[in-house]
KELUMKE-368044 format. One record per residue (C-alpha): x, y, z. Coordinates in steps of 0.05 Angstrom, whole numbers, padded with zeros to 5 digits, always signed. Example, Ala and Ser with C-alpha at 12.3 -4.5 7.8 and 13.67 -1.06 7.14 Angstrom:
BEGIN
+00246-00090+00156+00273-00021+00143
***
This chain:
BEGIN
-00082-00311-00340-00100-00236-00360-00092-00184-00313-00154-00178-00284-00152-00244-00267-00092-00252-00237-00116-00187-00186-00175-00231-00174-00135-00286-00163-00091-00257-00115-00140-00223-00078-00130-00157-00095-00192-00130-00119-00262-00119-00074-00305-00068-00108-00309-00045-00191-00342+00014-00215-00360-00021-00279-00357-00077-00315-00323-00042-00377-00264-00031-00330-00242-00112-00335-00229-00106-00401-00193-00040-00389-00154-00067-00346-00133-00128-00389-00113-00076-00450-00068-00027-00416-00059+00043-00432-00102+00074-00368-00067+00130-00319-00086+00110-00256-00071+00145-00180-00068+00117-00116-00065+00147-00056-00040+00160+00019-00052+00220+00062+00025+00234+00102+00008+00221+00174+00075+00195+00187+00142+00210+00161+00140+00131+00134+00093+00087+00093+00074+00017+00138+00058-00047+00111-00005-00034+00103+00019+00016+00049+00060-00030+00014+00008-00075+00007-00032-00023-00031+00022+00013-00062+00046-00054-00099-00018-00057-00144+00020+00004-00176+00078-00046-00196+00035-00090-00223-00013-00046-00266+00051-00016-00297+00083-00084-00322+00021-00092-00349+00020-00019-00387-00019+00026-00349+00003+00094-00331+00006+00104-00244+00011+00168-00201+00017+00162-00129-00014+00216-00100+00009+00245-00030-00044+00282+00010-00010+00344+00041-00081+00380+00040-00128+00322+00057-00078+00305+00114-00096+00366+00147-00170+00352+00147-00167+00271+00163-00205+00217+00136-00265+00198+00179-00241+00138+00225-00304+00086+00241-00309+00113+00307-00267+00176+00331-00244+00239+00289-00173+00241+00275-00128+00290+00316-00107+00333+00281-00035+00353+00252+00003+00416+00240+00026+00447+00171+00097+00427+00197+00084+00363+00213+00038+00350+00145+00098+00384+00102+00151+00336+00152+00114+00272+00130+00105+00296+00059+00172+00290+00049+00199+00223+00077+00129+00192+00043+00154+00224-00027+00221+00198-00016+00206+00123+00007+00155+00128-00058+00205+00155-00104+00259+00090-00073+00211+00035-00071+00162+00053-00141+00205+00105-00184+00130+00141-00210+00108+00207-00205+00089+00229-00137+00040+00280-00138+00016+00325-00078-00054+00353-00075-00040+00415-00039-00012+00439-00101-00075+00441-00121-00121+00452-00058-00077+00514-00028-00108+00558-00078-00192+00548-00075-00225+00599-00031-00289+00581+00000-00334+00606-00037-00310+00578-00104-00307+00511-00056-00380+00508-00051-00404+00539-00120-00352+00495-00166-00354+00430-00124-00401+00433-00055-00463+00440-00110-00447+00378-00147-00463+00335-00086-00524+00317-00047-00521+00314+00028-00573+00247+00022-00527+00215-00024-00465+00231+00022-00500+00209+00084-00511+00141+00053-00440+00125+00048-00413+00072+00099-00360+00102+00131-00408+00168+00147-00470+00123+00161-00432+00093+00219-00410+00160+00242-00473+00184+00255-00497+00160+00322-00427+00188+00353-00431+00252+00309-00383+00279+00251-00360+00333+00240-00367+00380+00182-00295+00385+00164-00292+00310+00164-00356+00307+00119-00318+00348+00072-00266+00299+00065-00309+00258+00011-00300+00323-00034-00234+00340-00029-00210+00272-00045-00273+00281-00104-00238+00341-00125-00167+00303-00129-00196+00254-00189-00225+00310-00225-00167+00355-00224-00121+00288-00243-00165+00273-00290-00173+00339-00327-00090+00359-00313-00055+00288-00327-00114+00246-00368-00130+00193-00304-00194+00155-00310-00171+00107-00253-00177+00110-00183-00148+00045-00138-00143+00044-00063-00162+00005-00009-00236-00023+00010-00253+00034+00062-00241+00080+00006-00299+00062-00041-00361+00120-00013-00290+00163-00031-00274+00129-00105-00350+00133-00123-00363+00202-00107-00302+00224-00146-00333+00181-00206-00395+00223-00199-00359+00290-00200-00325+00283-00261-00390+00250-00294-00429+00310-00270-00379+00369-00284-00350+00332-00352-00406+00278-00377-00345+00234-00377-00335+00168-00351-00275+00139-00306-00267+00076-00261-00251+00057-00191-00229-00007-00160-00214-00023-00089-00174-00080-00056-00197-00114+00002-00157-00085+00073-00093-00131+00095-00109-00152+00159-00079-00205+00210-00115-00273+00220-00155-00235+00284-00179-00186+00228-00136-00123+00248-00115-00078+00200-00042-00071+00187-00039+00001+00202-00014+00055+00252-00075+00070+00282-00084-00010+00302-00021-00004+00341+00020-00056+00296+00050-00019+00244+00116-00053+00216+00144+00012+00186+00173+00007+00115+00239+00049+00143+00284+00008+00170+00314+00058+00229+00238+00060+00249+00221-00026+00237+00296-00064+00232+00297-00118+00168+00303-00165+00239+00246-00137+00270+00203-00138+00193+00235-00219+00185+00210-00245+00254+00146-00217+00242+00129-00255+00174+00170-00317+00198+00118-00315+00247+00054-00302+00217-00004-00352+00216+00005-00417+00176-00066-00397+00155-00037-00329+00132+00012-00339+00097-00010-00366+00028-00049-00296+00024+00007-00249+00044+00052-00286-00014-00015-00270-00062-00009-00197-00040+00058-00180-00027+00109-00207-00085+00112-00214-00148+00122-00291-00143+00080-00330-00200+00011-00376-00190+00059-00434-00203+00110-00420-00148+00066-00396-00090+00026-00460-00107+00083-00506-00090+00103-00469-00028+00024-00476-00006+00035-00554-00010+00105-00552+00027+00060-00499+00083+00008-00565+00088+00056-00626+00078+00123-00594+00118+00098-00527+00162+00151-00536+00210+00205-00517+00143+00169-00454+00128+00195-00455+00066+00130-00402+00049+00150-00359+00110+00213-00358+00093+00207-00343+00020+00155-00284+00046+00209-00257+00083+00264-00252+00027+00222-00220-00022+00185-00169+00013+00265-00152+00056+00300-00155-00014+00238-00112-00050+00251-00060+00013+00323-00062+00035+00357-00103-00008+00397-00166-00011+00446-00145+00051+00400-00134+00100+00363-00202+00092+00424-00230+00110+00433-00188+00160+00372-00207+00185+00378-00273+00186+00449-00267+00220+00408-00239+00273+00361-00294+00282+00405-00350+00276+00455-00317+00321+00408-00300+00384+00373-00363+00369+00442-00411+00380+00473-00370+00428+00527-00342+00384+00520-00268+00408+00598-00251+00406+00588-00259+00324+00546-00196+00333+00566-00133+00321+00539-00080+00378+00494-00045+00331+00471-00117+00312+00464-00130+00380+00425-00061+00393+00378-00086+00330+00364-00163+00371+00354-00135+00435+00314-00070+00423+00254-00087+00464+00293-00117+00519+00312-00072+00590+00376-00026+00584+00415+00010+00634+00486+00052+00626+00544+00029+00670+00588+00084+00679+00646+00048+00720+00673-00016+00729+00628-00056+00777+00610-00109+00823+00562-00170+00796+00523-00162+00858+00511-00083+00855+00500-00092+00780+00445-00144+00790+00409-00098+00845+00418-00028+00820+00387-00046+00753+00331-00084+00776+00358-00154+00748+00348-00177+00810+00300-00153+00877+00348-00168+00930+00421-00192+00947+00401-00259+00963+00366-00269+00901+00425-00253+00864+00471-00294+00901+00418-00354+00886+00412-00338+00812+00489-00341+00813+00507-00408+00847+00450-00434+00813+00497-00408+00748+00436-00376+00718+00476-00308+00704+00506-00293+00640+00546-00233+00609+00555-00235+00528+00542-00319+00540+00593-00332+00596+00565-00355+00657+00580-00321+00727+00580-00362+00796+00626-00312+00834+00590-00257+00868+00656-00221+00877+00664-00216+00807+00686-00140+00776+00650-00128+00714+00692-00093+00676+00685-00045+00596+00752-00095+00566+00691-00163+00578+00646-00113+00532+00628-00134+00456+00670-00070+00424+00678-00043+00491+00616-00012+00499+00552-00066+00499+00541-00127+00547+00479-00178+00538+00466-00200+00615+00422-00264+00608+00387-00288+00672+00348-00355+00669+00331-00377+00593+00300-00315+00576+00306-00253+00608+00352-00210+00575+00385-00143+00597+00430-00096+00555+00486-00058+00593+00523+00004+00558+00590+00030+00580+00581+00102+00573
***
């Protein structure tokens, strides 16, 4: 299977510029750029999804720059509906730099910014070397602007179609790329860029786009969507990133092994028949998991990860560590104990319980736990020597509400 296939296959590519570009493709030998613009300090999964086609155009010969948008970042790419807020210089310039880094960890290419570039056009030259070259009928008619227009868009968001325009041409004319990939909701962008350089050069480059990574209700992996698993793990544990795709959608799942490893036709094809004949194995989940943990954070913390799981899922939570334990139960209630304390007084004062006879029911009913060990006697002291490394207690009431107590 050439490479073009294989995209197609996995479902990686939407929209071509060109027909000449499959072929292309299939040869090698093309500098390509992808981009982001740095409106968090950390790339999402959404980004990896993306990102990865750089991977696989590069074991297949072609040249990739990721591009990092510290100057389009502080205009904003038109959003379907509402224009972006905007960010500061600081905050652009923060971002910038944990972007590069994760880019330079997880893909080892060139990371380019285009502010470099940007910081230095006045206005004037703006609109005589680039704003000439485009016509406001042919920029209305792009998608993403069409649909603004009923709410109104603004003219700095308008603009954004040239900058990222002006990014191709100046990669193209500085570093020789005649290849533009990014995501679906980037094509009125790609194509306008394609017409610049034609226009200002009589040259011809390419664009693809990939179809957007979205969850089986057709959201968006993203920050904006609310659900962003965050490629750095002190912002989305490996634990948190494994019970998500452990979880995801038998229907899902087959896809997200297309677009996220490196796996072959044959192997994801013999997990799809263990996801139809044996679901409840999730052997594809599973194997989802591994690679995209391993790809990110390496070997350790998939085990880690699943030392988690298995450990909050039998019970075993004295195997954990406390920053283990602080990974399992992030999302859970805590509260700081500062003293040695009654059971009773605990209960109330952190809102375990409503009222003193409700705690005294939970207990005789022995449906009070601390780190696993139940407690009947409402006279018992709880004291920092019962805490896992003296410092973290897990107080369990019923089957499933958790609390996290720390000794200060």
């Amino acid at each position: 299977m050439n490479l073009y296939d294989e995209l197609v296959w996995r479902g990686l590519i939407k929209d071509i510029s060109s027909d000449e570009l499959k072929e292309k493709l299939n040869n090698g030998g093309l500098t390509f750029y992808i981009g982001t613009d740095p409106t968090a300090d950390s790339m999402h999964l959404g980004h990896l999804s993306s990102f990865l086609i750089s991977k696989r155009l590069k074991k297949a010969g072609h040249n990739p720059i990721l591009l990092i948008g510290g100057a389009t970042g502080l205009i904003g790419d038109p959003r379907p509906t509402t224009e972006r807020a905007m960010i500061t210089k600081d905050e652009v310039s923060k971002n910038f730099d944990g972007l590069k880094k994760q880019a330079e960890k997880f893909f080892g290419f060139e990371v380019v910014n285009n502010y470099d570039w940007a910081k230095d056009i006045n206005f004037i030259d703006f609109l005589r070397d680039y704003g000439k070259y485009f016509n406001i009928n042919y920029m209305l008619d792009k998608d993403i602007i069409r649909r603004r227009l009923e709410s109104g868009i603004t003219y700095t968001e308008f603009s954004y179609m040239i900058m990222q325009a002006m990014d191709f041409l100046h990669l193209y004319e500085e570093k020789g790329c005649t290849l533009q990939v990014a995501g679906s909701d980037q094509w009125g962008n790609i194509t306008a860029g394609i017409d610049l350089i034609r226009k200002k050069t009589r040259k011809e480059v390419y664009g693809f786009t990939m179809p957007l990574v979205t969850t089986k209700d057709g959201k968006k992996f993203g920050k904006s969507e609310g659900n962003a698993l965050w490629l750095d793990k002190n912002k989305t544990s490996s634990y948190e990133m494994y019970q998500y795709l452990i979880n995801v959608e038998d229907e899902m799942v087959i896809d997200y092994l297309k677009i996220f490893t490196f796996l072959s036709k044959e192997e994801i094809e013999l997990l799809e028949e263990s996801n139809k004949k044996e679901p409840h194995l999730r052997l594809a989940h599973k194997k989802l998991a591994h690679e995209i943990i391993t790809f990110l954070h390496g070997e350790d913390e998939y085990d880690r990860a699943i030392k988690i799981s298995e450990a909050l899922f039998s019970g075993n939570i004295n195997s954990l560590s406390q920053d283990e334990l602080k990974i399992g139960f992030k999302d859970v209630p805590h509260f700081e104990i500062t003293e040695d304390t009654n059971i009773l007084d605990l209960l109330i004062n952190n809102s375990i319980c409503s009222s003193k006879r409700e705690a005294r029911e939970f207990l005789s009913s022995g449906a009070i736990s601390i780190n696993e060990q139940k407690i009947t006697d409402e006279n018992f002291i709880v004291t920092r020597e019962m805490a896992i490394e003296n410092e973290i207690i897990v107080i369990r009431r019923g089957k499933k509400k958790n609390y996290i107590g720390m000794f200060n």
